[in-house]
C-alpha positions as a Markdown table, in Angstrom:
| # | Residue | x | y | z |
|---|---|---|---|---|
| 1 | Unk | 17.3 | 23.4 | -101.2 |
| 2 | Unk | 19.8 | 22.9 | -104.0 |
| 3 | Unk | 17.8 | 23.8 | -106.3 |
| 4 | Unk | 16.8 | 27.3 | -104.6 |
| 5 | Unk | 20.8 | 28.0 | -103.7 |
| 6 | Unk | 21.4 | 27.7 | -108.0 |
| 7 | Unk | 18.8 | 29.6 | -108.7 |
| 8 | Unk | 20.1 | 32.5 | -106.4 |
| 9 | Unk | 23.8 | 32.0 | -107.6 |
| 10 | Unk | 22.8 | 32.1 | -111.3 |
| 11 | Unk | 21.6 | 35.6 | -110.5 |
| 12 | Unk | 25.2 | 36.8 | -109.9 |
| 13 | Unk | 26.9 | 37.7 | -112.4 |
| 14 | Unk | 31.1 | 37.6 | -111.9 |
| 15 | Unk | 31.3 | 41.6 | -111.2 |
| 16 | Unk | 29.2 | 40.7 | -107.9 |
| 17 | Unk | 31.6 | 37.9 | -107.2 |
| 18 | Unk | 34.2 | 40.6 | -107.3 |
| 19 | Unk | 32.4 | 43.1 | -105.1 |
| 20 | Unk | 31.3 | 40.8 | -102.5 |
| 21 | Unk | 34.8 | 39.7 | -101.8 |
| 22 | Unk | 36.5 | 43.2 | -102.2 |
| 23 | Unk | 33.7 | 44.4 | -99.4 |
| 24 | Unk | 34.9 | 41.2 | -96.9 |
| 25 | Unk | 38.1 | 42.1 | -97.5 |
| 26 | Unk | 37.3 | 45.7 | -96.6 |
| 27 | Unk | 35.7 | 44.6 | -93.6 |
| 28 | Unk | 38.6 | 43.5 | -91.5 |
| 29 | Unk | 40.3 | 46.8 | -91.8 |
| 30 | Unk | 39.4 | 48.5 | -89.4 |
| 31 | Unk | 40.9 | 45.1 | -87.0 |
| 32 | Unk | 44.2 | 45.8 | -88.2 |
| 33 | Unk | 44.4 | 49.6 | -87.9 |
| 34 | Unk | 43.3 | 49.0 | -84.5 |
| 35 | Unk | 45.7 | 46.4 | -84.1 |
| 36 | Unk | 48.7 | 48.3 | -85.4 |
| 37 | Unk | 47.9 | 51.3 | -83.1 |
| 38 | Unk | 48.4 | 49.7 | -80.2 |
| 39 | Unk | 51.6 | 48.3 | -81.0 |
| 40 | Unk | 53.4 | 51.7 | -80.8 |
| 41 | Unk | 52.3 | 52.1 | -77.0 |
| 42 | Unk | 53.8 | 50.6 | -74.2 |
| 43 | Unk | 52.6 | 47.6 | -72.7 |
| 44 | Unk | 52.4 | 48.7 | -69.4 |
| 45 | Unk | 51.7 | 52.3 | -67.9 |
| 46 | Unk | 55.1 | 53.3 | -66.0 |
| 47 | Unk | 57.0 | 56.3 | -64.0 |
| 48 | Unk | 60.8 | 57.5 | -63.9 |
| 49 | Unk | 61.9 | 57.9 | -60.7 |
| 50 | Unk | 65.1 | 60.7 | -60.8 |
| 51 | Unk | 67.3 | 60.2 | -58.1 |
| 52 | Unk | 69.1 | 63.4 | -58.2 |
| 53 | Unk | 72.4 | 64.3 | -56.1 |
| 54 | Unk | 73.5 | 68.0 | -55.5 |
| 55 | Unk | 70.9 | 69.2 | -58.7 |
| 56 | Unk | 72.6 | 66.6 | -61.1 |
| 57 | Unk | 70.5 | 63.4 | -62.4 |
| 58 | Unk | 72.7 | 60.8 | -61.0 |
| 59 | Unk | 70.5 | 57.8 | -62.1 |
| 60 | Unk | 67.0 | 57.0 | -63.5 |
| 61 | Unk | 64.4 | 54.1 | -62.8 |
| 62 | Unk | 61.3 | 53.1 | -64.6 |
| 63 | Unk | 58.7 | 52.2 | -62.2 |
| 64 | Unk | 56.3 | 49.6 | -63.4 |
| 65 | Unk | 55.6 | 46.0 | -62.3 |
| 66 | Unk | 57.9 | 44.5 | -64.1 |
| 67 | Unk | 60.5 | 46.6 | -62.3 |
| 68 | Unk | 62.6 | 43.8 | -60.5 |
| 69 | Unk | 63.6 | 45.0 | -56.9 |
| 70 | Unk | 67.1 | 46.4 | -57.0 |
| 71 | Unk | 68.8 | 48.0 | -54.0 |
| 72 | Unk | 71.5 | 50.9 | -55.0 |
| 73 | Unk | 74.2 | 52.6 | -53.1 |
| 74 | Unk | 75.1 | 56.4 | -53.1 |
| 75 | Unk | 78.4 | 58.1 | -51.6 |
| 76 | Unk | 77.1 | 62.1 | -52.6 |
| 77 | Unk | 79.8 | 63.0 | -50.3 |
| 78 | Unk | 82.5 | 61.6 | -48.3 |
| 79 | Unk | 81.7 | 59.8 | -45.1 |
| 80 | Unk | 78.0 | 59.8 | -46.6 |
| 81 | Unk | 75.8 | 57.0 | -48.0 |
| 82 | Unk | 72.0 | 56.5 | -49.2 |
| 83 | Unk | 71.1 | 52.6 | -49.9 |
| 84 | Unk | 68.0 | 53.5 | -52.4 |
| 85 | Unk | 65.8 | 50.9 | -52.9 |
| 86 | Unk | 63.7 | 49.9 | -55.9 |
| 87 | Unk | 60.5 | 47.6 | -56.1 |
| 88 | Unk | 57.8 | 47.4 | -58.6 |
| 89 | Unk | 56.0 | 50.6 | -58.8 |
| 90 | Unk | 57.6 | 52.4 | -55.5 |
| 91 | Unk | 61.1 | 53.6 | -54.5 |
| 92 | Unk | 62.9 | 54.7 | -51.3 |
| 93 | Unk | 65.3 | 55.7 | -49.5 |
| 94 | Unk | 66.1 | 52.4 | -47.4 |
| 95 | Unk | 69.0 | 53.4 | -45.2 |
| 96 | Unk | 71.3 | 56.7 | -44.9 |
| 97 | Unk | 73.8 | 58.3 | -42.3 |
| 98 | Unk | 72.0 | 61.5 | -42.2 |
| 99 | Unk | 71.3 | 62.9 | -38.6 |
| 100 | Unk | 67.9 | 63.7 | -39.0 |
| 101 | Unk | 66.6 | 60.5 | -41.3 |
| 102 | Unk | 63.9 | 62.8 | -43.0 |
| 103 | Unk | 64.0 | 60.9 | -46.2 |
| 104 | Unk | 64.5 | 57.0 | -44.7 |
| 105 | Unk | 60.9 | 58.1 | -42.4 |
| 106 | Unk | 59.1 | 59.5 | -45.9 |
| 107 | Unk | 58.6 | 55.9 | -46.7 |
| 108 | Unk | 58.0 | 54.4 | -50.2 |
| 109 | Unk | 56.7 | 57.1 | -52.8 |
| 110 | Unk | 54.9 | 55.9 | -55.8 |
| 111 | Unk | 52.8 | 58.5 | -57.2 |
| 112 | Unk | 53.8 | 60.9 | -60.2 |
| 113 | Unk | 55.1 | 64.6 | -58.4 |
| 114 | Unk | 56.1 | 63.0 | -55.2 |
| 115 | Unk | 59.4 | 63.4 | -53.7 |
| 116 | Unk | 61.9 | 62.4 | -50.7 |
| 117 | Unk | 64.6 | 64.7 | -49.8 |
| 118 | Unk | 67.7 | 63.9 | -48.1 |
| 119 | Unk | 69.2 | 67.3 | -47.1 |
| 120 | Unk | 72.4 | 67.4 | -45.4 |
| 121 | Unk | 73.1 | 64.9 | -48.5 |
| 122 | Unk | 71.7 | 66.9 | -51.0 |
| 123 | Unk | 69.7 | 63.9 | -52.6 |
| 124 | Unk | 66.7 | 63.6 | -54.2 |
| 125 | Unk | 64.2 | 61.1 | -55.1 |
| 126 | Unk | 61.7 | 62.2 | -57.5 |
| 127 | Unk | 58.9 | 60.5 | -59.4 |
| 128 | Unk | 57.2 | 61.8 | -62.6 |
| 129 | Unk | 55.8 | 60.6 | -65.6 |
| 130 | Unk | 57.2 | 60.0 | -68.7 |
| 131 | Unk | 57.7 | 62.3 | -71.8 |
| 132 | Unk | 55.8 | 60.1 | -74.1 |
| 133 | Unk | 52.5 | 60.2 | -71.2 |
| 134 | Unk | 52.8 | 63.8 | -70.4 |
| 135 | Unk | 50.8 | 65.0 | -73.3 |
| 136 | Unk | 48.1 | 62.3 | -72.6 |
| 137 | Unk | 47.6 | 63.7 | -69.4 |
| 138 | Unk | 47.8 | 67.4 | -70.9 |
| 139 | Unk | 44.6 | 66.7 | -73.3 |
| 140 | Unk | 42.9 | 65.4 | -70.1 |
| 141 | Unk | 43.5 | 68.5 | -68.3 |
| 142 | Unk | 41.9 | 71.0 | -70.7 |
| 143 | Unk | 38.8 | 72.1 | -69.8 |
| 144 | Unk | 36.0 | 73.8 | -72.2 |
| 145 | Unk | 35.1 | 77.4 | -71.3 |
């Protein structure tokens, strides 16, 4: 076997040498250009939720699960209140002094385009998706004719 294995290595001559480890080299690139391309995305797929109080952007939540569950208070006017409350993926309106409770009995909203709407407060709670996924999404949408 020794024998056979010089006999075939006495066949190379250094150029080969040089080829055969340019070409392994070579091989692995494709790995890192894969690997470097998905280190400008985000870990995790998330939403914003807007919380938005007489048409003004009052505050801003990313939505993901490693969103820690936060509770936040709101006076939009005097004599009003909205506790808002944040967990994971979702968000709601917990607890408000609003006659009618419209947005407290919309529940947790999670999804991208939904929204709960505290009228006599003027508040809202809006989800949608980030800039940075919007054109994602876009490509997806396109349909050939």
């Amino acid at each position: 076997m020794r024998r056979r294995m010089k006999q075939i290595l006495r066949q190379f001559k250094p150029f080969d040498f040089i080829l055969i480890g340019i070409t392994l080299l070579l091989s692995f690139v494709p790995a890192v250009v894969t690997y470097a391309g998905s280190q400008g995305q985000p870990e995790e797929p998330y939403l914003i939720a807007s919380v938005r109080i007489n048409g003004e952007i009052v505050d801003e939540f990313k939505l993901s699960k490693s969103t820690p569950h936060k509770e936040v208070t709101y006076y939009p006017n005097p004599g009003q209140y909205n506790i808002i409350e944040i967990d994971g993926e979702r968000i709601r309106d917990k607890e408000d002094n609003s006659p009618d409770q419209i947005a407290v009995n919309t529940g947790w909203i999670s999804k991208s385009g939904e929204i709960a709407v505290c009228l006599p407060h003027n508040l809202i709670i809006e989800i949608r998706t980030p800039d940075d996924q919007e054109s994602d999404e876009e490509e997806e949408l396109i349909l050939p004719i």
